[in-house]
C-alpha positions, 0 to 999 in steps of 0.5 A: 436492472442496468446496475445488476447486468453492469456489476455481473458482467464485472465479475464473469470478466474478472472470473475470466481472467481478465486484468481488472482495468480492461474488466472494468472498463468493458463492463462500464460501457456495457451498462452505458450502451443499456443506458444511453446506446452507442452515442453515450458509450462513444462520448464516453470513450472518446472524452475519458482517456485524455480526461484520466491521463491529463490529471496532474496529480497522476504524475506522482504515480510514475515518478514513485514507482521510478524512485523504487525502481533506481532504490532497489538498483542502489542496494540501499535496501540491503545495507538498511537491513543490515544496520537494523540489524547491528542495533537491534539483532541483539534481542531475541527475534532482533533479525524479525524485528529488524525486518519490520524496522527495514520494512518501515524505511523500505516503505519510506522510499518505496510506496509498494506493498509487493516490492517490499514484500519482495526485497525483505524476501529476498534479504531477511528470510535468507538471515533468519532461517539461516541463524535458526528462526521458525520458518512460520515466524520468518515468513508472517514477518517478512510478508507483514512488514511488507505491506508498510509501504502501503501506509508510509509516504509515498504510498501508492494506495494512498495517491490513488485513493486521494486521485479517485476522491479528489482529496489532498494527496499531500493530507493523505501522504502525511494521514498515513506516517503515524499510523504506518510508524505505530504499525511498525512498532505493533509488528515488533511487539507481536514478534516479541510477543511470540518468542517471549512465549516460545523462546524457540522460535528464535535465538539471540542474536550477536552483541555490537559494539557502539562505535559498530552502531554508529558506524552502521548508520552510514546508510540512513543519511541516503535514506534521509535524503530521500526522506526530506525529497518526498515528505519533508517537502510536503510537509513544509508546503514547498512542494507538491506530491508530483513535484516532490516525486520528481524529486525524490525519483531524481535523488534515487537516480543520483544516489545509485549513481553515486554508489556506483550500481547504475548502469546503462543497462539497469537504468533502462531496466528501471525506466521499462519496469516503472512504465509497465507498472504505471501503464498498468495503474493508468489502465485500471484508473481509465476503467474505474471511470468508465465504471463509475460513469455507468454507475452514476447515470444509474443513480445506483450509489446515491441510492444505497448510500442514501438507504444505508445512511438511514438506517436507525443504527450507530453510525460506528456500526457503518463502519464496522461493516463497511470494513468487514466488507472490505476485509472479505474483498481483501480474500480475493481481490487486488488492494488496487481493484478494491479501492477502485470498486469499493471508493465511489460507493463507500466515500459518499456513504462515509462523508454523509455519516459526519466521518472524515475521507482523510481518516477514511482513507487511512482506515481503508488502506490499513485494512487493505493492507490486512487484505495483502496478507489473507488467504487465499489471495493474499498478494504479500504471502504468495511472494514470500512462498515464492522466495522461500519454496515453501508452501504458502500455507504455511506464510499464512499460518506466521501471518495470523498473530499478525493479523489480529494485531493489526484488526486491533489497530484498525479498531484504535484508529476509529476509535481514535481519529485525532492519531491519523488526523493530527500530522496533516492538520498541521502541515504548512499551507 
């Protein structure tokens, strides 16, 4: 009864319009006062903000965003796609498979779905449209490759996941490389696959020369740099997430300042920006504990995980519909709020399977990522329309090969877990 009063007045504030940590958060101490009455809501209140913002491993999160902040302030963005261009713009589609190729390196010093999204948005789709691409093809491209950032460290998804299951954040950044590289060679070959069959839908691109090449590749060494910073360093063992994300929002600093985009008004338009947006994480991260303290003085989740768990069917059969669940959330809900509801229910459910959280968490963002892109709130697609002025109809008709590809990805990965698992486990200790 409290469970079912508790996730109720969840979605009547979400309907609402309310932002979804305020939503959670309220709706938590709702089941609280029907639990334990006011003295449990207040001892709640008053232990969980210091408890939640206190997490040495939440400071990862701002200084992430920070590194995408002076990123995008240096233009690296720009010139990455421009290089992708000189090396692979030759083929048929080059400029789509270059926006995937720059999607993937965007991702690596970025970590955000929607502000790839939104650079590729504003670089590529100008490019292909101009030289004579199929708006459907440019615009499920651009939003598709968008959501790399997801998977490829710094991965926000992935640092709020590893924060909410108390997992090895640095297990999970390196979980997520090879599937995030392999996701970018799979959008390529679906975009060569759709001009080998309508040759139409883009031209040939320009012929470059080798020295024009080599020359293009000026722009990677910054790129590298930042690269090394974060995930080098967490590989080798010699840093920490948090301390590799102050280093890698330091170096995107000193190369913007190198190249001379850093002002004094840019600067603290980075710092304002990259404190709206953690301040923003933080308040859903708070409400989700709130929610989960609700949720686990009613018992609810170990119940369910218990009754599922003992269901005479395939343990794959669990997962299937776990991940069909979080795809039907991924149609109307944030990438953020669905971690935040699905995790606490759906990790003790995985773990007592035999499966492990590492993989899980891969999977699960993966098809977060499917989410970014589907109708009708697919985040990813709507930025894109808004770049374009076209209708966002039409960016989800260019997604869909794509999202085929990508539920054949997420069914590799499960049938294969040794491919995400395989990085992290040897990584220095």
């Amino acid at each position: 009864m409290v469970t079912g009063i508790t996730f109720l007045s969840l979605f009547v504030l979400l309907a609402a319009g309310m932002p979804i940590g305020f939503a959670m958060g309220v709706s938590g101490a709702v089941g609280l006062w029907l639990l334990g009455g006011a003295d449990t809501v207040t001892g709640v209140l008053t232990t969980t903000p210091l408890s939640t913002v206190s997490t040495y491993e939440l400071l990862s999160i701002p200084m992430f965003i920070l590194m995408a902040e002076f990123v995008i302030v240096s233009r690296i963005a720009e010139e990455l796609y421009d290089a992708m261009v000189i090396w692979v713009g030759r083929v048929r589609g080059g400029l789509a498979i270059a926006t995937a190729f720059a999607g993937a390196g965007f991702g690596a010093i970025c970590g955000s779905s929607t502000a790839g999204a939104a650079t590729l948005a504003s670089i590529s789709l100008p490019a292909m449209l101009r030289h004579g691409y199929e708006e459907r093809l440019a615009n499920g491209v651009v939003a598709i490759s968008g959501t790399l950032a997801m998977l490829i460290p710094p991965a926000l998804a992935l640092v709020l996941y590893g924060l909410l299951t108390e997992l090895s954040v640095s297990k999970l950044l390196l979980a997520g490389l090879v599937p995030g590289l392999l996701v970018t060679l799979l959008i390529a070959a679906t975009v060569l696959l759709l001009v080998t069959q309508d040759p139409s839908r883009a031209p040939k691109g320009q012929r470059y020369t080798m020295m024009e090449k080599i020359r293009s590749l000026r722009v990677v060494g910054p790129m590298l740099v930042l690269i090394m910073l974060v995930t080098g360093l967490i590989y080798l063992g010699l840093a920490t997430p948090t301390e590799a994300s102050s280093l890698g929002a330091l170096g995107a600093c000193l190369i913007a300042l190198v190249r001379g985009k850093l002002t004094f008004a840019s600067f603290a338009a980075a710092i304002a920006s990259a404190a709206r947006t953690s301040a923003m994480i933080t308040m859903i991260i708070l409400g989700a504990h709130i929610f989960g303290y609700a949720l686990a003085l009613t018992q609810a989740t170990q119940m369910l995980v218990d009754a599922i768990s003992g269901l005479p069917v395939n343990r794959y059969v669990v997962i299937a519909l776990v991940l069909l669940i979080k795809l039907a959330l991924g149609c109307f809900l944030d990438q953020f709020a669905i971690l935040l509801l699905t995790v606490p229910i759906m990790v003790p459910l995985i773990v007592k399977l035999g499966f492990d959280p590492i993989w899980f968490g891969v999977v699960l963002v993966l098809t977060a990522e499917v989410g970014m892109v589907t109708p009708p709130v697919g985040m990813n697609a709507f930025v894109v329309a808004r770049y374009t002025g076209r209708p966002v109809e039409e960016v989800f008709a260019g997604i869909w090969p794509h999202f085929i590809a990508h539920i054949l990805a997420i069914i590799f990965f499960v049938a294969f877990p040794i491919v995400v698992l395989w990085l992290p486990n040897t990584m220095s200790h």
